[in-house]
C-alpha positions in Angstrom: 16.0 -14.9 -17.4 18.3 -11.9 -18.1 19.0 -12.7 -21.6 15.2 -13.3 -21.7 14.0 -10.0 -20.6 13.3 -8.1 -23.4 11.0 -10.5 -24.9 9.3 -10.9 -21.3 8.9 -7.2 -20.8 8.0 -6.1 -24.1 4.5 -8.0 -24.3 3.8 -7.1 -20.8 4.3 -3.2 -21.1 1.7 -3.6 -24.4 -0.6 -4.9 -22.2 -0.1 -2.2 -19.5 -0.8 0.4 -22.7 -3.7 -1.6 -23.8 -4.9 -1.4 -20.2 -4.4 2.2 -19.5 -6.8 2.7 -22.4 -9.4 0.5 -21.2 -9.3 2.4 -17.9 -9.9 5.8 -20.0 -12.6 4.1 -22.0 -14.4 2.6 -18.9 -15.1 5.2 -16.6 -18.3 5.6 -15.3 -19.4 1.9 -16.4 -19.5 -1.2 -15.3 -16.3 -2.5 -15.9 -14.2 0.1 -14.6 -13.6 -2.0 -11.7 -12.6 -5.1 -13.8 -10.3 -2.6 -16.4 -8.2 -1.3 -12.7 -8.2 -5.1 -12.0 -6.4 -6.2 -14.5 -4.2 -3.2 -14.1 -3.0 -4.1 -10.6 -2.4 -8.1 -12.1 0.1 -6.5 -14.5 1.7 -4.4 -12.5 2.2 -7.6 -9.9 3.5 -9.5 -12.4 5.1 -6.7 -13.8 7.1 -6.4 -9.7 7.8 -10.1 -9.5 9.6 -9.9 -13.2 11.7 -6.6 -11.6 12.6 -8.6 -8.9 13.5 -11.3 -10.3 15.5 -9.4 -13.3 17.5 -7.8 -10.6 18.3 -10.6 -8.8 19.4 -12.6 -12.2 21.6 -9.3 -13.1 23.3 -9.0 -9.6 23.7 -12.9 -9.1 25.5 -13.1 -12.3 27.8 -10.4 -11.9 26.1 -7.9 -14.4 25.9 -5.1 -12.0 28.8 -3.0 -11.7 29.2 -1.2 -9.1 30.5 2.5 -10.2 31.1 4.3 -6.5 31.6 8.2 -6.5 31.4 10.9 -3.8 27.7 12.0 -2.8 25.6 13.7 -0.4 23.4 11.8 1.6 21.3 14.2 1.8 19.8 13.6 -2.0 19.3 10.0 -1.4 17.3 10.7 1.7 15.2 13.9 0.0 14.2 11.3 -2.7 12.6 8.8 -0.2 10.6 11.5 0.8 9.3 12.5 -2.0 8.7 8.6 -3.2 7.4 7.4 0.5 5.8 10.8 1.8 2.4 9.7 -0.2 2.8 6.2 0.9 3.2 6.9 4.5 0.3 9.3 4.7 -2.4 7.0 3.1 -1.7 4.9 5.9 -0.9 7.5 8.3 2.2 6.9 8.8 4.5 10.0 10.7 7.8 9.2 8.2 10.3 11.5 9.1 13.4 12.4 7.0 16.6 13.4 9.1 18.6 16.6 7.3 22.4 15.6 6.9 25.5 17.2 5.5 27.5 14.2 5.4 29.5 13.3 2.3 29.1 9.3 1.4 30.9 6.9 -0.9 29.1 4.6 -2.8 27.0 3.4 -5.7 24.4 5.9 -6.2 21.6 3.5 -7.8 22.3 0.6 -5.9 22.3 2.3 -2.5 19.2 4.5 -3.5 17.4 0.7 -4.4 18.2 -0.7 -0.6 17.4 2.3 0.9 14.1 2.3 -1.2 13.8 -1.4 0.0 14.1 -0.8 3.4 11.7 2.1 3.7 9.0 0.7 1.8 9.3 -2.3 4.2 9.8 -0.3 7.4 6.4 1.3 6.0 4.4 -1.7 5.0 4.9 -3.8 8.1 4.3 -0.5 10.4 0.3 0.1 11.6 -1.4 2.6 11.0 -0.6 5.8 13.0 3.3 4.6 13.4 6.2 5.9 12.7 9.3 5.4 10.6 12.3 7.5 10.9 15.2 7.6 8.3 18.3 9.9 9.3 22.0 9.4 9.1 25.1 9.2 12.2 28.7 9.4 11.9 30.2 6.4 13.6 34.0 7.0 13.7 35.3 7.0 9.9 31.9 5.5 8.5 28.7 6.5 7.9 25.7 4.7 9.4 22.2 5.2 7.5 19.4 3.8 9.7 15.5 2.8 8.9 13.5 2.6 12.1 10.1 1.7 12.7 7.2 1.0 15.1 6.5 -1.8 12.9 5.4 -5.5 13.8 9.1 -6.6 14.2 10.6 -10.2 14.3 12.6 -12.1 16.9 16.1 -13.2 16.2 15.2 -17.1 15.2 13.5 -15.1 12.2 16.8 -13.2 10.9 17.9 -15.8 8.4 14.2 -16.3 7.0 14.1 -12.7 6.3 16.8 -12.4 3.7 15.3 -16.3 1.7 14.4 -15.7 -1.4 10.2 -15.9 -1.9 10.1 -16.3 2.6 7.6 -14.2 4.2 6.2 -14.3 8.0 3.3 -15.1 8.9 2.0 -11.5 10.4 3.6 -9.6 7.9 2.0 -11.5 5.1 -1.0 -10.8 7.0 -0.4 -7.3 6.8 1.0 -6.5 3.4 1.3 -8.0 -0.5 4.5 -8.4 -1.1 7.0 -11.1 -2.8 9.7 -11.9 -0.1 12.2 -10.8 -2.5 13.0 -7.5 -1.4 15.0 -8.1 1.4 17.0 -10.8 -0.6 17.9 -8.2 -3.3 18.7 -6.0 -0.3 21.2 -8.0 1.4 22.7 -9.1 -2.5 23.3 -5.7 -3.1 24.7 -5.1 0.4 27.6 -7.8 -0.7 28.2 -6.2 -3.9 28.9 -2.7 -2.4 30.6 -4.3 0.3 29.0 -2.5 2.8 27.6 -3.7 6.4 24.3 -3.8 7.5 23.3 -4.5 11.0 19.5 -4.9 12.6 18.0 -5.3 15.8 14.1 -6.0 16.3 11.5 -6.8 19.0 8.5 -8.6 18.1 5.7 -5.6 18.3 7.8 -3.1 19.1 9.2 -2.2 16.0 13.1 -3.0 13.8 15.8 -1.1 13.0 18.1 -1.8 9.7 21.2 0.2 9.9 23.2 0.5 6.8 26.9 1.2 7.1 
């Protein structure tokens, strides 16, 4: 798949050219709605091939991990500016805590599970909830926690959350989504051998703390 990707991607971004075009020409008529269709079935398909790619590239050692000295701080201003819409279509109160603290790490990969884990936190949280996002010192380490009001999960689910392709049953009720995220979450956790801890109630809410 990996070695393939080229040739997948590069007939599927014509298409998603081709279609941005169609939605110019079609305003106003009667097939705008069918033009913004087909948008949204590329851009799926377009998420699941991501997903997948990422997956393919970690699994077979492709990503390399390239740690360096950071602020937290930028990783957390960019999931506000990436979420911030997101959470107020569905008026959602996310809230970004300010943090001086100095990290270690990967800066792509640990931007992509933190992007992970917020989109989740805000996808699987009702309308008018909250998700917070801040950072703690916890002796020599660094712990980054998403929490939510979300629909949560008991502790028989843990395992099912990280299978590749699993969903639950409410939150696939709630929300589109692939069941891959949290799998590329927890792959990328192992590669930057870092920890990651979280604790849910069934609607109450989760929290996924990254150390």
């Amino acid at each position: 798949l990996a070695a393939a990707s080229h040739d997948l991607l590069q007939p599927l971004n014509a298409a998603r050219l081709y279609t941005s075009t169609l939605i110019e020409r079609a305003k106003s008529t009667t097939f705008a709605e069918l033009a913004n269709s087909i948008e949204a079935s590329l851009t799926a398909v377009e998420d699941i091939m991501s997903a997948l790619l990422d997956i393919s590239r970690i699994d077979s050692g492709a990503f390399k991990p390239s740690p360096a000295p950071m602020q937290a701080q930028d990783i957390l201003k960019k999931t506000e500016v990436e979420f911030g819409p997101m959470a107020r279509e569905r008026s959602i109160d996310l809230r970004i805590v300010k943090t001086d603290a100095a990290v270690v790490s990967d800066r792509q990969m640990l931007g992509r599970i933190v992007q992970n884990l917020v989109s989740n936190a805000i996808k699987y949280t009702p309308i008018g909830g909250k998700v917070l996002v801040g950072v703690r010192r916890r002796g020599n380490r660094i712990r980054l926690d998403v929490i939510d009001t979300g629909i949560g999960f008991n502790r028989d689910q843990h395992k099912l959350l990280f299978a590749e392709f699993s969903r639950l049953e409410r939150g696939a009720r709630m929300a589109q989504g692939l069941g891959l995220g949290l799998s590329i979450v927890q792959r990328l956790v192992t590669a930057l051998d870092l920890t990651l801890e979280l604790e849910s109630n069934e609607g109450r809410g989760s929290r996924f703390s990254l150390y």
